[in-house]
N, CA, C and O atoms as a Maestro MAE file, in Angstrom:
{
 s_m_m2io_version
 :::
 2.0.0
}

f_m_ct {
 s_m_title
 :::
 protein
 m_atom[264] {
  # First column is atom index #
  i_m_mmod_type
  r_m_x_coord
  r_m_y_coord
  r_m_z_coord
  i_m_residue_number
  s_m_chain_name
  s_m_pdb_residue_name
  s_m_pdb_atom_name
  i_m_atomic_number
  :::
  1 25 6.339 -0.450 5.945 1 A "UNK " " N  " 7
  2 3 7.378 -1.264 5.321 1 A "UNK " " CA " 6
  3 2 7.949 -0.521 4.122 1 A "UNK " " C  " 6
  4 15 7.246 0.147 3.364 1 A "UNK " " O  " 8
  5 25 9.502 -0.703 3.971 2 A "UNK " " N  " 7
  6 3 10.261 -0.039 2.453 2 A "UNK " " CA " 6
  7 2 9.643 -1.215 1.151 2 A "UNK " " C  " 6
  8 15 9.218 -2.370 1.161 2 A "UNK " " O  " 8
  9 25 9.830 -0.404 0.348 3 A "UNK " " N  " 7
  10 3 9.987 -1.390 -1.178 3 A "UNK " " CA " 6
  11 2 10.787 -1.560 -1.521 3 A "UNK " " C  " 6
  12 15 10.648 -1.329 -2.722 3 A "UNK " " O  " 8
  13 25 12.144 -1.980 -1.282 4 A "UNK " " N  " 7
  14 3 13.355 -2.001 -1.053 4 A "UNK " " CA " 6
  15 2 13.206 -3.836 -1.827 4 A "UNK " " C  " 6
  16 15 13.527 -4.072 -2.992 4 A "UNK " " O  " 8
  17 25 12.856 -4.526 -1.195 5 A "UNK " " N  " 7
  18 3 12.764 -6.578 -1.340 5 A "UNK " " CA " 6
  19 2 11.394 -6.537 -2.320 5 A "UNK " " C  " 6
  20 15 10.334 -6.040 -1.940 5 A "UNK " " O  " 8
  21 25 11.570 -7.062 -3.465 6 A "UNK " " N  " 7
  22 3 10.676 -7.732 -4.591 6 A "UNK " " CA " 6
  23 2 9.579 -8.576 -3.599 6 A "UNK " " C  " 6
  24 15 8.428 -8.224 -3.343 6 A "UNK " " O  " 8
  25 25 10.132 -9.535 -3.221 7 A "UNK " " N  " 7
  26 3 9.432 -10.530 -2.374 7 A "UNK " " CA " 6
  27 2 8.453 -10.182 -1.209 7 A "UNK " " C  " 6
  28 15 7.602 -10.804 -0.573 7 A "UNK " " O  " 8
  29 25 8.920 -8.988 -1.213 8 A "UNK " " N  " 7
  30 3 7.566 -8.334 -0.117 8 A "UNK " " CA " 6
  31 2 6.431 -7.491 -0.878 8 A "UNK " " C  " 6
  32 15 5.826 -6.704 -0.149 8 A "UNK " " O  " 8
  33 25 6.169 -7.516 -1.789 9 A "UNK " " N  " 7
  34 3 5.374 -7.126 -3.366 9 A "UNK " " CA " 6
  35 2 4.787 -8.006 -3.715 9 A "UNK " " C  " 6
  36 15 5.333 -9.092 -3.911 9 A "UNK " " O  " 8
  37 25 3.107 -7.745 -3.952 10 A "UNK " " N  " 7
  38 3 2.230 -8.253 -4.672 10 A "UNK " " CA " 6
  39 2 1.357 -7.666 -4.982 10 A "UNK " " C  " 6
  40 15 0.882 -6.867 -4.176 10 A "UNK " " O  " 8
  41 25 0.654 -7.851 -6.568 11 A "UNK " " N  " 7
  42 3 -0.253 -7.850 -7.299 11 A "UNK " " CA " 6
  43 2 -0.965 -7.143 -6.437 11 A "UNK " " C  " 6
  44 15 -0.498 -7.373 -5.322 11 A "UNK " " O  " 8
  45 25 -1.966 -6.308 -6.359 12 A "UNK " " N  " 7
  46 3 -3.012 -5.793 -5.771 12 A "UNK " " CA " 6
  47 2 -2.488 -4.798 -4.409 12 A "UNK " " C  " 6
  48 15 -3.175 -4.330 -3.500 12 A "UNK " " O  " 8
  49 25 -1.504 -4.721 -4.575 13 A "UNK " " N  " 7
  50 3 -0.651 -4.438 -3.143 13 A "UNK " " CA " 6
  51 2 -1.141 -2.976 -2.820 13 A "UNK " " C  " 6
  52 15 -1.278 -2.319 -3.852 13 A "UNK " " O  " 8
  53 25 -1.400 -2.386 -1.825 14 A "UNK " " N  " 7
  54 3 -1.199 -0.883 -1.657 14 A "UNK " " CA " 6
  55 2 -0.380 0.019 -1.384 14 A "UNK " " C  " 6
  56 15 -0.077 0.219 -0.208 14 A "UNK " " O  " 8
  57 25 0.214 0.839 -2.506 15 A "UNK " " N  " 7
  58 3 1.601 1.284 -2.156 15 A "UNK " " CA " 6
  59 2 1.999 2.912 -2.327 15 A "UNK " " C  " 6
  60 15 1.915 3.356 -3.472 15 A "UNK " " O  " 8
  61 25 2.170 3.276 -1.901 16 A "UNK " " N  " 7
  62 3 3.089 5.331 -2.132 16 A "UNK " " CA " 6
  63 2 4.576 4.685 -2.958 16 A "UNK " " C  " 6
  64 15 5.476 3.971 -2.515 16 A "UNK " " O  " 8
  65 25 4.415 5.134 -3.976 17 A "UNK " " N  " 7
  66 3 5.998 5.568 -4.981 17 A "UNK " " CA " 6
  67 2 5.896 6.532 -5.125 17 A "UNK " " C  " 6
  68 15 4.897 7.224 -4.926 17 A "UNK " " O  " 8
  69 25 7.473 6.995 -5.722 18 A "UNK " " N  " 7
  70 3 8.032 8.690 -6.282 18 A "UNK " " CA " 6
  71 2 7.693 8.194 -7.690 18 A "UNK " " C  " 6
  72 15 8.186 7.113 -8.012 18 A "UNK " " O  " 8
  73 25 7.110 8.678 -8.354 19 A "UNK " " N  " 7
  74 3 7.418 9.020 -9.867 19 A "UNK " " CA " 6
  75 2 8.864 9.336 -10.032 19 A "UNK " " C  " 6
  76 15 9.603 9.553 -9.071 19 A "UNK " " O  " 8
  77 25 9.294 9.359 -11.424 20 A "UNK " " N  " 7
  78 3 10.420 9.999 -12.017 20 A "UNK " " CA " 6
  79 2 10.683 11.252 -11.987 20 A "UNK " " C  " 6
  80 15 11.812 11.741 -12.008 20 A "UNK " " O  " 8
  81 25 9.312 12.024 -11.920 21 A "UNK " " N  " 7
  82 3 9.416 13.256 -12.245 21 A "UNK " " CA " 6
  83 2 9.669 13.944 -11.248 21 A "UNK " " C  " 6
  84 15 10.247 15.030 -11.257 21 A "UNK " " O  " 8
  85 25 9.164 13.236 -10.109 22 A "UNK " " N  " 7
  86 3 9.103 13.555 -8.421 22 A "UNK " " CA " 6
  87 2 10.196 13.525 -7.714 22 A "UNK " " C  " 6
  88 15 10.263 14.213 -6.696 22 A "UNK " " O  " 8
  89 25 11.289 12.702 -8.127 23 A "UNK " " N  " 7
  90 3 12.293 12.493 -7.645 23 A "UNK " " CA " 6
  91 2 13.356 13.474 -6.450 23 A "UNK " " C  " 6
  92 15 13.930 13.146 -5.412 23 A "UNK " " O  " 8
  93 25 13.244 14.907 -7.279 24 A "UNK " " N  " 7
  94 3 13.881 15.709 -6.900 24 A "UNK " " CA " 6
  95 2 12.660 15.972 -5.478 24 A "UNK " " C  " 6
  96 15 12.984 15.744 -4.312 24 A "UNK " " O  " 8
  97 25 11.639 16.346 -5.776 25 A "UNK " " N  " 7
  98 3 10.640 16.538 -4.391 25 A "UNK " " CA " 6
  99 2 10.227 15.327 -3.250 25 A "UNK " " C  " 6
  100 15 10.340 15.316 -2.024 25 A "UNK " " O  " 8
  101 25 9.759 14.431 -4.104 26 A "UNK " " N  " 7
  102 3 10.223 13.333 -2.977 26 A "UNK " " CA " 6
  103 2 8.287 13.688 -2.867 26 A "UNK " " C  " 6
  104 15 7.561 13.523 -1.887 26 A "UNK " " O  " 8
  105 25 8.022 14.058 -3.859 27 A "UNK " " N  " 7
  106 3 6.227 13.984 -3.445 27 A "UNK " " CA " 6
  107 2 5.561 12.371 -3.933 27 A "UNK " " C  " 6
  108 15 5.484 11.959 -5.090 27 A "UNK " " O  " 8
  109 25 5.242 11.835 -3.004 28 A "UNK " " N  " 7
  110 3 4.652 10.558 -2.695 28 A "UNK " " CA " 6
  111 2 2.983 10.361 -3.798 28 A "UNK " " C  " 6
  112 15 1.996 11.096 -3.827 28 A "UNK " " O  " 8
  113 25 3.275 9.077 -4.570 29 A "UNK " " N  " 7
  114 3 1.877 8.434 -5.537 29 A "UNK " " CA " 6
  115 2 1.083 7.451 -4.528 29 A "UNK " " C  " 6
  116 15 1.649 6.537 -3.929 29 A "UNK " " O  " 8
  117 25 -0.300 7.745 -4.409 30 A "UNK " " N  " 7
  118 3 -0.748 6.260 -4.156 30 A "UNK " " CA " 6
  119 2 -1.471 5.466 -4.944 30 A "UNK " " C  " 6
  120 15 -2.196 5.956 -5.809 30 A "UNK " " O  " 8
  121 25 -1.392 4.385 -4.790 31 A "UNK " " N  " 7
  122 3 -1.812 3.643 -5.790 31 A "UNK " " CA " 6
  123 2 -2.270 1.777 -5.760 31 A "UNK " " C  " 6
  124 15 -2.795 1.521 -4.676 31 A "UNK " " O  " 8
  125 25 -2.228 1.224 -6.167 32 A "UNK " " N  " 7
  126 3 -2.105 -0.259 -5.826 32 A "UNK " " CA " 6
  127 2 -0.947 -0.906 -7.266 32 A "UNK " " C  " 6
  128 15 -0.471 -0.351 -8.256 32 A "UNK " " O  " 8
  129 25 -0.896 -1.764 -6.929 33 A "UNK " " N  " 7
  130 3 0.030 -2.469 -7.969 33 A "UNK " " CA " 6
  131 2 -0.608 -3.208 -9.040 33 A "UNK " " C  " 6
  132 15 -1.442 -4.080 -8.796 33 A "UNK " " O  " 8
  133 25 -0.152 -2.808 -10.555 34 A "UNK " " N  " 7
  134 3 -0.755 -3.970 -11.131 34 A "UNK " " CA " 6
  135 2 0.197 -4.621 -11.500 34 A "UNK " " C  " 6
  136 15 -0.203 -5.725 -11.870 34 A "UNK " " O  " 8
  137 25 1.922 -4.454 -11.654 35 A "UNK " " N  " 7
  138 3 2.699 -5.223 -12.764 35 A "UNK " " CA " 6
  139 2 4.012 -4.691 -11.785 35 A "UNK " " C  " 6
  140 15 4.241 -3.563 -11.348 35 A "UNK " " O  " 8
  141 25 4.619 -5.707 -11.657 36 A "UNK " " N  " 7
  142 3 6.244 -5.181 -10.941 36 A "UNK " " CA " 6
  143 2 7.357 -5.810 -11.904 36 A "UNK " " C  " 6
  144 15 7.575 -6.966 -12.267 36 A "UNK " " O  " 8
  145 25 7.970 -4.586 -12.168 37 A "UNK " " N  " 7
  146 3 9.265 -4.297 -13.646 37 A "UNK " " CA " 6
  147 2 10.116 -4.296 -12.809 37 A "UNK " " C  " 6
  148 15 10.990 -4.243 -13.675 37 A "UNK " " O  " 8
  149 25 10.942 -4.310 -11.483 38 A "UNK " " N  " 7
  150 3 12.020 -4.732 -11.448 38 A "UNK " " CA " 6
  151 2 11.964 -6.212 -11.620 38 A "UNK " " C  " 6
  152 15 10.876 -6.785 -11.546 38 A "UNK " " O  " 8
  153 25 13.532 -7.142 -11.942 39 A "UNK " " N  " 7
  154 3 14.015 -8.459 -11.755 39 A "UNK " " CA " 6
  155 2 14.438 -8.778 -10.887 39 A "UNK " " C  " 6
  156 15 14.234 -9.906 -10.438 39 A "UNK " " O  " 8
  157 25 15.373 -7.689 -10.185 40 A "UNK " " N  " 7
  158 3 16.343 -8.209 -9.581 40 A "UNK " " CA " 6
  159 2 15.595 -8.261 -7.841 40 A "UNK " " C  " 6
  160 15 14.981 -7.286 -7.406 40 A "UNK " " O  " 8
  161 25 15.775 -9.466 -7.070 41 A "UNK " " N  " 7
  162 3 15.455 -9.585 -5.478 41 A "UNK " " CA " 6
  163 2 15.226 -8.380 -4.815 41 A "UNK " " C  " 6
  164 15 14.260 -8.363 -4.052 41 A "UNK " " O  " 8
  165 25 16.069 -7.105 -4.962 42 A "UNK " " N  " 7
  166 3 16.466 -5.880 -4.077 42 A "UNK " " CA " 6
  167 2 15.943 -5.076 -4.998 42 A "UNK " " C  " 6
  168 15 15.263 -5.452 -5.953 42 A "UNK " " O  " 8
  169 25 16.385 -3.439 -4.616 43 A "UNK " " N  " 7
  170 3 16.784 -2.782 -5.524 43 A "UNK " " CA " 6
  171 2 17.148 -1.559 -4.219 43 A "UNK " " C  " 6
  172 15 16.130 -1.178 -3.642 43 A "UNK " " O  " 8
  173 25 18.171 -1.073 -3.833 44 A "UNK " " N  " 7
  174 3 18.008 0.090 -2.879 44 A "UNK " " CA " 6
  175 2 17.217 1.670 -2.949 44 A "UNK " " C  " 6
  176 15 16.718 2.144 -1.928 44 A "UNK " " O  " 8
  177 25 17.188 2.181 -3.872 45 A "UNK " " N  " 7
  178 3 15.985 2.990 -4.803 45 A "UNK " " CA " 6
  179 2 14.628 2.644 -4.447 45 A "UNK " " C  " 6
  180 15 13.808 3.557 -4.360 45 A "UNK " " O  " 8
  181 25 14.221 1.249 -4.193 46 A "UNK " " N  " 7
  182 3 12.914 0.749 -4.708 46 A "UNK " " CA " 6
  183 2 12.907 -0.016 -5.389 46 A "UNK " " C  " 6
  184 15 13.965 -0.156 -6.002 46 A "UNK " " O  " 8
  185 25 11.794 -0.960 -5.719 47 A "UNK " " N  " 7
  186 3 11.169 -1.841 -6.550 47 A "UNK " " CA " 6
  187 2 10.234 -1.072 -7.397 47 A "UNK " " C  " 6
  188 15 9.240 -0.688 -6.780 47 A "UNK " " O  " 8
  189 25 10.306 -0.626 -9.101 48 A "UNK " " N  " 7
  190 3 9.453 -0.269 -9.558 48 A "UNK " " CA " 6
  191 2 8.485 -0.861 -10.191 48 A "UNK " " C  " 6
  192 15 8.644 -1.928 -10.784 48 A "UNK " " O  " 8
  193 25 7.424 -0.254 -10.132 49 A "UNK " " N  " 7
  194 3 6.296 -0.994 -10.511 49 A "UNK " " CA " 6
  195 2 5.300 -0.305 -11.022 49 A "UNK " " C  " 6
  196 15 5.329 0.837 -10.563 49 A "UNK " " O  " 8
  197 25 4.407 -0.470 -11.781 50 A "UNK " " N  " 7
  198 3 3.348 0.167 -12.450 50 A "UNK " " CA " 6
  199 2 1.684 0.153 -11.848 50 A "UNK " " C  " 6
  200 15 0.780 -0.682 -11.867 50 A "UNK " " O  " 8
  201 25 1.751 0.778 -11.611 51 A "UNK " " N  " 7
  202 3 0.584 1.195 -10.721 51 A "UNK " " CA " 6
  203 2 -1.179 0.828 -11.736 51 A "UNK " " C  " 6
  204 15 -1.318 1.043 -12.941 51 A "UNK " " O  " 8
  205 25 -2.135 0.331 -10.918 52 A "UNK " " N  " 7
  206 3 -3.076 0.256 -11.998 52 A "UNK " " CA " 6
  207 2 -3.965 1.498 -12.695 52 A "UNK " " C  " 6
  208 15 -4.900 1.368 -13.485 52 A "UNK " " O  " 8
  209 25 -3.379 2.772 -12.152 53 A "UNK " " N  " 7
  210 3 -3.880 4.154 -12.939 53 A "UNK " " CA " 6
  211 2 -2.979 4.393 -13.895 53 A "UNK " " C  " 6
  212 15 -2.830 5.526 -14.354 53 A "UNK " " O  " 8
  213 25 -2.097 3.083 -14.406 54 A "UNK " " N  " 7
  214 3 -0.963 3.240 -14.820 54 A "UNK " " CA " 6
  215 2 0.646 3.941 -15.175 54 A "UNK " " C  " 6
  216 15 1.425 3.794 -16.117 54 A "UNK " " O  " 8
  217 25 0.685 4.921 -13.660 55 A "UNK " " N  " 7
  218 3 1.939 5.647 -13.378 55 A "UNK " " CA " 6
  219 2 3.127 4.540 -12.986 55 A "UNK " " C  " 6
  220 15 2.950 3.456 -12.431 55 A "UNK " " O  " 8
  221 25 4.196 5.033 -13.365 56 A "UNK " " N  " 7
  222 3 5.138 3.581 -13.095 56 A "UNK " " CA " 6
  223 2 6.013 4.802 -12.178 56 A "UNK " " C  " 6
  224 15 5.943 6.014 -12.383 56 A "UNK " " O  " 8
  225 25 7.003 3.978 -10.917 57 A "UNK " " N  " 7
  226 3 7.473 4.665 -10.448 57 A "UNK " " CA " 6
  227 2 8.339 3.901 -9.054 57 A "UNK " " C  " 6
  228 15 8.017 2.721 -8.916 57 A "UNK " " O  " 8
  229 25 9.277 4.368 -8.123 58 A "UNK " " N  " 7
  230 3 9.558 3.332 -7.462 58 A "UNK " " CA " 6
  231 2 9.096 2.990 -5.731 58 A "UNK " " C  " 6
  232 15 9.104 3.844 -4.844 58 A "UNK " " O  " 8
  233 25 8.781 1.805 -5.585 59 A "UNK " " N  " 7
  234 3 8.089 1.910 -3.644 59 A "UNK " " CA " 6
  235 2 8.822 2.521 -3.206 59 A "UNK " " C  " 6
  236 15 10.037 2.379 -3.347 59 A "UNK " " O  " 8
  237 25 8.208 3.447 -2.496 60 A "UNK " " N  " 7
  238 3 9.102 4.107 -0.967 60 A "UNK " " CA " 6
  239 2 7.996 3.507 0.037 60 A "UNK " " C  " 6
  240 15 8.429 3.532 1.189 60 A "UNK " " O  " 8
  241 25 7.048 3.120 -0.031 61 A "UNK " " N  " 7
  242 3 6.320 2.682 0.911 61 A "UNK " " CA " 6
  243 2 5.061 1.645 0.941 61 A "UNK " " C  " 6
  244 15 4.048 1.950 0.311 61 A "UNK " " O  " 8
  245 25 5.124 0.302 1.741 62 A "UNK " " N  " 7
  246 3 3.976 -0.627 1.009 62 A "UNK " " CA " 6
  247 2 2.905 -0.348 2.423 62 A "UNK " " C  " 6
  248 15 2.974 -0.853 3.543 62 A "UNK " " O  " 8
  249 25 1.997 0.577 1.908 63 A "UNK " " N  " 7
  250 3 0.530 0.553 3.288 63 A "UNK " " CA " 6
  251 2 0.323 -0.848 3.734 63 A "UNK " " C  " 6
  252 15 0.528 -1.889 3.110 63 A "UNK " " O  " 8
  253 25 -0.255 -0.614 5.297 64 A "UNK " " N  " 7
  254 3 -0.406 -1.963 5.573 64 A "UNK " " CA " 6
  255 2 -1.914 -1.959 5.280 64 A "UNK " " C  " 6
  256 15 -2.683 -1.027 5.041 64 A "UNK " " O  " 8
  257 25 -2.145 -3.587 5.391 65 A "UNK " " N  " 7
  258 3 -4.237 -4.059 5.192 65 A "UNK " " CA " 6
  259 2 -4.760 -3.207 6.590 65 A "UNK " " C  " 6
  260 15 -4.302 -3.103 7.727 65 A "UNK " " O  " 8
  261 25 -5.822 -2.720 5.974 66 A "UNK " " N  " 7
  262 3 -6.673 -2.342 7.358 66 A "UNK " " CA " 6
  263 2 -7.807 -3.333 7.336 66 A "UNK " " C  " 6
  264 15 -8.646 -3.332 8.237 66 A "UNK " " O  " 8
  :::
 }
 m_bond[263] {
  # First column is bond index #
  i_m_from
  i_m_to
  i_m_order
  :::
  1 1 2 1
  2 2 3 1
  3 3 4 2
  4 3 5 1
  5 5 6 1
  6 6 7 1
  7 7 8 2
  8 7 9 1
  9 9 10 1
  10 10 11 1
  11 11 12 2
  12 11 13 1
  13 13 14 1
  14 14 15 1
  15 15 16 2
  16 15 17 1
  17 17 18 1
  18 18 19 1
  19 19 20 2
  20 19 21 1
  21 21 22 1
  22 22 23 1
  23 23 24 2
  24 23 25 1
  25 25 26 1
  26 26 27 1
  27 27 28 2
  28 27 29 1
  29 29 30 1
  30 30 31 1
  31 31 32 2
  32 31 33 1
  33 33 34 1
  34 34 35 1
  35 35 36 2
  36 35 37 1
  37 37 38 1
  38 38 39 1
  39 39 40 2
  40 39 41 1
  41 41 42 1
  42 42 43 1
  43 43 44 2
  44 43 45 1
  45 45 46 1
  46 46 47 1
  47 47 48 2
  48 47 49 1
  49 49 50 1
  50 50 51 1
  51 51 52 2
  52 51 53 1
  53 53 54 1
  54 54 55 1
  55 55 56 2
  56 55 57 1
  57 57 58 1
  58 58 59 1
  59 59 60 2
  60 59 61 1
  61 61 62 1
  62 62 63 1
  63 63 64 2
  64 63 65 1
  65 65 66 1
  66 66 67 1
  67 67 68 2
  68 67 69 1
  69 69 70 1
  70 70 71 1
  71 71 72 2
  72 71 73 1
  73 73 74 1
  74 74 75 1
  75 75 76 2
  76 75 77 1
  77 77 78 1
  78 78 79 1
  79 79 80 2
  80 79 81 1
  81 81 82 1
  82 82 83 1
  83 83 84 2
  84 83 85 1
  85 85 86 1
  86 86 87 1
  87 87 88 2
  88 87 89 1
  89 89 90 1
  90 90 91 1
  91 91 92 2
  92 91 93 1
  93 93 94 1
  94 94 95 1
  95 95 96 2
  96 95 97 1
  97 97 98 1
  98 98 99 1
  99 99 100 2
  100 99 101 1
  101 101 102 1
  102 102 103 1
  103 103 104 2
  104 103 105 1
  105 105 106 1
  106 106 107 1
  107 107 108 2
  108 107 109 1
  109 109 110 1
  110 110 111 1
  111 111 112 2
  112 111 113 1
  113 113 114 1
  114 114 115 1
  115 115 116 2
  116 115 117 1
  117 117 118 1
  118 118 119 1
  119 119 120 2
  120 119 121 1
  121 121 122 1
  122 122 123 1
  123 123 124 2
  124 123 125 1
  125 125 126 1
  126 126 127 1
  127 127 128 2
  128 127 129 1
  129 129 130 1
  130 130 131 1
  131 131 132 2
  132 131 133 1
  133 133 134 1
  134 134 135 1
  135 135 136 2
  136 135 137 1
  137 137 138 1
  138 138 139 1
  139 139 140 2
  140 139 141 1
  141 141 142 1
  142 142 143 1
  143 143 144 2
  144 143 145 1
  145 145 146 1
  146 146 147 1
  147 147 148 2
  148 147 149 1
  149 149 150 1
  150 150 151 1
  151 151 152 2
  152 151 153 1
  153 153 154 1
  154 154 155 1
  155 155 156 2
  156 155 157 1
  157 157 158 1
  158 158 159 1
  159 159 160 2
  160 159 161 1
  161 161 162 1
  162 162 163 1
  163 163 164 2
  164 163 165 1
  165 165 166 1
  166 166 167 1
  167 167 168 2
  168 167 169 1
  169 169 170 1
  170 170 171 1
  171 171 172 2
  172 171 173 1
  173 173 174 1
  174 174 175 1
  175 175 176 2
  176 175 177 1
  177 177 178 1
  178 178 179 1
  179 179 180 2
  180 179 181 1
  181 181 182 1
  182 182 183 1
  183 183 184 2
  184 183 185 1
  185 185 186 1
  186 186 187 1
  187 187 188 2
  188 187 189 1
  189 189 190 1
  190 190 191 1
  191 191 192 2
  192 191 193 1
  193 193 194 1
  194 194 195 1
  195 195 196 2
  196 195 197 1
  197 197 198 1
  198 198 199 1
  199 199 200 2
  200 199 201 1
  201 201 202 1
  202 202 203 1
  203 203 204 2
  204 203 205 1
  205 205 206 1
  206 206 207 1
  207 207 208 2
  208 207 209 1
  209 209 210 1
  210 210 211 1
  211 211 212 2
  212 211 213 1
  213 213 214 1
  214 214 215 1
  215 215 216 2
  216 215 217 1
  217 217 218 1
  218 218 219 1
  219 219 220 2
  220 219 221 1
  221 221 222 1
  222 222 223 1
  223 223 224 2
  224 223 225 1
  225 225 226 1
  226 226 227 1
  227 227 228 2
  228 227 229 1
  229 229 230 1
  230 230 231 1
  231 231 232 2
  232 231 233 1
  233 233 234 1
  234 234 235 1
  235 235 236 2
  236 235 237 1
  237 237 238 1
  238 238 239 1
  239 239 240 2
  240 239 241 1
  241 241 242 1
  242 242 243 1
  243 243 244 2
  244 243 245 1
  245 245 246 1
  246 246 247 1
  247 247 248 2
  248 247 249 1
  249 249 250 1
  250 250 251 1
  251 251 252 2
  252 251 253 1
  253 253 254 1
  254 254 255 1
  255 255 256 2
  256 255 257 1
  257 257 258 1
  258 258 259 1
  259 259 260 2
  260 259 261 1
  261 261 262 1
  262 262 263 1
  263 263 264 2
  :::
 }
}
């Protein structure tokens, strides 16, 4: 699934974002979620969010539960 929709985001979630810094490479974070900083419903970029190793950065990808 994209991180594209807020509403498909939660707390504890397992997710790959780009960092800021990554942007240009497109090299993938994993992480889980502790805090999601976008407002707005969408965002086409991603939904950013702060990761609980605390890297903030935006979903490109929410892992599914195994």
């Amino acid at each position: 699934m994209d991180g594209t929709v807020r509403s498909k985001l939660k707390i504890g979630m397992e997710v790959q974002i780009v960092l800021k810094s990554d942007q240009r490479t497109g090299i993938l974070t994993h992480g889980f979620v502790k805090q999601i900083l976008t407002k707005s419903p969408n965002h086409p970029h991603g939904i950013k969010v702060k990761l609980e190793s605390g890297e903030i950065g935006r979903v490109k990808e929410i892992c599914e539960a195994s």
